[in-house]
Each structure stands twice: as structure tokens, then as C-alpha cells.
C-alpha positions in Angstrom: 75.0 101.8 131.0 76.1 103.9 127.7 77.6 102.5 124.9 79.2 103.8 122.4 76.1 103.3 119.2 74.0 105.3 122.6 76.7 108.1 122.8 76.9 108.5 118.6 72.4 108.5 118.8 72.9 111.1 121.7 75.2 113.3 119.7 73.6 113.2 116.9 70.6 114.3 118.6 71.6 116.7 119.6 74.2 118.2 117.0 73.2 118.6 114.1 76.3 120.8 112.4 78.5 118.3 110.7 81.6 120.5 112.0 80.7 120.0 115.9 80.1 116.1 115.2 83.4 115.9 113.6 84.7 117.9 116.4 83.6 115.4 118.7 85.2 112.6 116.7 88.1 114.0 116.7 88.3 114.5 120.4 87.1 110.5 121.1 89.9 110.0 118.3 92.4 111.6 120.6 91.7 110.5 123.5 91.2 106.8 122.8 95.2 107.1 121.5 96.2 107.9 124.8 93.6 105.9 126.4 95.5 103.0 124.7 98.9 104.4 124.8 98.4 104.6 128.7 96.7 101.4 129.3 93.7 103.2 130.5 89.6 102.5 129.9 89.5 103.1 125.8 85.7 103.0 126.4 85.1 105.3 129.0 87.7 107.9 127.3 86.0 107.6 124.5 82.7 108.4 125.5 84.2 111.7 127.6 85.6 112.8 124.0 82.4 111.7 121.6 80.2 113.1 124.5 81.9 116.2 125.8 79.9 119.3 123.5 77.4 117.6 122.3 74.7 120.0 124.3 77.3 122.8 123.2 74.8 123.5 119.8 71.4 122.9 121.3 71.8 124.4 124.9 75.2 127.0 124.9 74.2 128.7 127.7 73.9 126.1 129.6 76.9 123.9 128.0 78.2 121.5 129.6 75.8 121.2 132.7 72.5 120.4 130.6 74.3 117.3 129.0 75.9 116.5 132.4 72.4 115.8 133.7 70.7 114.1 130.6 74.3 111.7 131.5 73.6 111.1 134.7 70.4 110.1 133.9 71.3 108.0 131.0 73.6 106.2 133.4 76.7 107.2 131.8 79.9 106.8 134.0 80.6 108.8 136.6 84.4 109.6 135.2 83.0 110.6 132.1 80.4 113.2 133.3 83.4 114.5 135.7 86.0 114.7 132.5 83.2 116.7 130.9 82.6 119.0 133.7 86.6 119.4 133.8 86.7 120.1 130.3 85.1 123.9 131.0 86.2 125.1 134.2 85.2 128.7 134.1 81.7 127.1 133.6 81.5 124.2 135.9 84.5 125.0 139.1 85.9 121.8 138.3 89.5 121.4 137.3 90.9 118.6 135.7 92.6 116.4 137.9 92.0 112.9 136.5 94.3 111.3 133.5 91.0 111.1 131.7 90.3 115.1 132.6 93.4 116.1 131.7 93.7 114.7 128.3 90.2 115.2 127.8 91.2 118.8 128.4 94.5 119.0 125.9 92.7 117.3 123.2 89.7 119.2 123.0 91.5 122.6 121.5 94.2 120.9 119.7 92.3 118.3 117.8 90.1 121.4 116.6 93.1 123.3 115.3 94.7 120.3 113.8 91.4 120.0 111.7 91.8 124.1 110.6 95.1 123.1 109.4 94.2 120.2 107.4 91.4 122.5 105.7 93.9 124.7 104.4 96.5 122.4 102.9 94.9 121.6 98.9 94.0 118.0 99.8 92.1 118.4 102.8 93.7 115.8 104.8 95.1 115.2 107.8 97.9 113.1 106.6 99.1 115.9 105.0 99.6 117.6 108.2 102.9 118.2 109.6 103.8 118.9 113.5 105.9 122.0 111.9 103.1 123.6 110.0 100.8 122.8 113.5 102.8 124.7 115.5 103.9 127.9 113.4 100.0 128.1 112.6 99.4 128.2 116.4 101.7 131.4 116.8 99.8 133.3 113.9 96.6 134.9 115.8 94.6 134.8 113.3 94.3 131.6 111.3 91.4 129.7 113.4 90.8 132.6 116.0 88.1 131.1 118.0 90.9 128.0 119.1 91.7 129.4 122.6 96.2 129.3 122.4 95.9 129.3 126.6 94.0 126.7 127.0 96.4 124.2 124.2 99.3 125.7 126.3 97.7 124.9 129.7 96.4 121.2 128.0 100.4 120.2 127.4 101.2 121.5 130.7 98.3 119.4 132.1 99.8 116.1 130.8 103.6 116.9 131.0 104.1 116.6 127.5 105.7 118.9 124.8 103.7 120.8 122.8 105.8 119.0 119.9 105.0 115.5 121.2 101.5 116.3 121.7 100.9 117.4 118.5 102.1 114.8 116.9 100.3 112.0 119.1 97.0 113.9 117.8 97.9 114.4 114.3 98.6 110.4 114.9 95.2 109.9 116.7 93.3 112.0 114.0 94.9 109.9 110.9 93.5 106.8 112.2 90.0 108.4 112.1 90.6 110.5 109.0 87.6 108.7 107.1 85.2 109.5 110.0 86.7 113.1 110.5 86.1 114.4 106.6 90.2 114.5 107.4 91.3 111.7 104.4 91.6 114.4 102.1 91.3 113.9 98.3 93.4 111.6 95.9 96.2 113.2 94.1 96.1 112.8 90.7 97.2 109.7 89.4 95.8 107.4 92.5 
């Protein structure tokens, strides 16, 4: 069975850009909210989020389906490899269906923007962030490019949850983690 100290050894095995781990942080940090929020497995979402790019650096061609089957053979659970192959479904066929899938799905894009919005306010941090500034970013092209607006649109839609209300449950989610994420920012003057 995988555990979580597994998962992080796997990851950072794998990954070794600093930006992709902390993605994948994020993403567990996201997911484990509304794990816990919905009463659902907080260790089994958790490992979907930690675990669901970290092939994406070492085998991108191949991303997700090489880490699906070092999973499987790992013994990791069957939901998680499943919420990972549902994370990409222009790669893998398989849509998200699951709770776990679903979210798995909406956080992965958000939690990544919410991070390029935190770089740009003067602290650095994530607390810093508001829902406002989240979602005026999100209708300005070209302030993190490579975060795919479709796929946070289809995420909410997935979930049946506002765009508003999601946002905010990540921002949430992220703070919590903001140590771990490189998100606490730096002390104002004075602190």
C-alpha cells in the first residue's frame, strides 16, 4: 500500500523542478479541503493530488500513463490511479466521473493560477490573495498563459460550484499549506 512519506519519495524522484513539486502540493492541498469538507478519504485524495504529474517532468510524452503503471505496481489505490487518468482526458479517454476525479480535475488548473497570482502581489503570499484579484486575472489572457481558462471553467462545472466559491475554497486550501507551497510570503516590515 502507498503512504503518503512513499508518494512525497516517489515525487521527488521523479520531479525535480521545485515549481512542479509545489504544484503538486498544492493540488494534494486542494483536494484534501474538499476531501474533508465532503467527508470523503483525505488519504486517498491526497495521494491523487501529490501524485497526479509527478511523471509529467521526467516522461511528458507519456504523462500520465507511465506513472499510472509505476502506481499500479506500487500498489497504490485503484481510485487514485483512476482520478489521475481522469485528470487528462485527451490523453487517457477517461473522464472524470468520481467526486475524487472531479475535484481532482478543478483543482489541478486553479491551484496553479492561484500560485501565479500570489507571485505577483510584493509579498509573495497566498494570504495576500483575494477571490477578486483571482478572477479578474483569469479573464486577462495573458498573465499565466500556459493555465488552460476551459479546463478551470469545465472544473467548476464539474463540481457544481461557482467559480467564486471555488476560488475561494482553494485560496482557503492553499493558506493552510502556504509554508510547504513557498506561498507564506515575506514579513512586512515591522513583524
Amino acid at each position: 500500500m502507498l503512504d503518503r512519506a512513499a508518494a512525497l519519495e516517489l515525487l521527488y524522484e521523479h520531479t525535480k523542478s521545485e515549481s512542479l513539486r509545489r504544484h503538486c502540493l498544492g493540488v494534494e492541498a486542494c483536494v484534501r479541503w474538499y476531501a474533508r469538507e465532503l467527508g470523503e478519504d483525505e488519504e486517498t485524495w491526497g495521494l491523487a493530488g501529490l501524485l497526479h504529474d509527478f511523471d509529467y517532468e521526467a516522461h511528458p510524452e507519456e504523462h500520465p500513463l507511465w506513472g499510472m503503471e509505476l502506481l499500479r505496481k506500487r500498489g497504490a489505490p485503484d481510485a487514485v490511479i483512476s482520478a489521475i487518468a481522469a485528470h487528462y482526458p485527451a490523453k487517457t479517454g477517461v473522464e472524470p466521473v468520481t467526486p475524487l476525479e472531479r475535484h481532482l480535475f478543478a483543482c489541478d488548473e486553479l491551484s496553479g493560477f492561484i500560485t501565479a497570482v500570489a507571485y505577483v502581489r510584493p509579498s509573495r503570499s497566498v494570504h495576500e490573495v483575494e477571490v477578486k484579484s483571482v478572477l479578474k486575472k483569469l479573464k486577462t489572457p495573458a498573465f499565466a498563459a500556459g493555465v488552460n481558462r476551459d479546463d478551470v471553467a469545465r472544473g467548476v462545472e464539474l463540481i457544481s460550484l461557482s467559480l467564486e466559491d471555488h476560488v475561494a475554497n482553494c485560496i482557503e486550501a492553499m493558506r493552510g499549506e502556504a509554508e510547504a507551497l513557498g506561498l507564506a510570503g515575506t514579513p512586512a516590515s515591522g513583524e
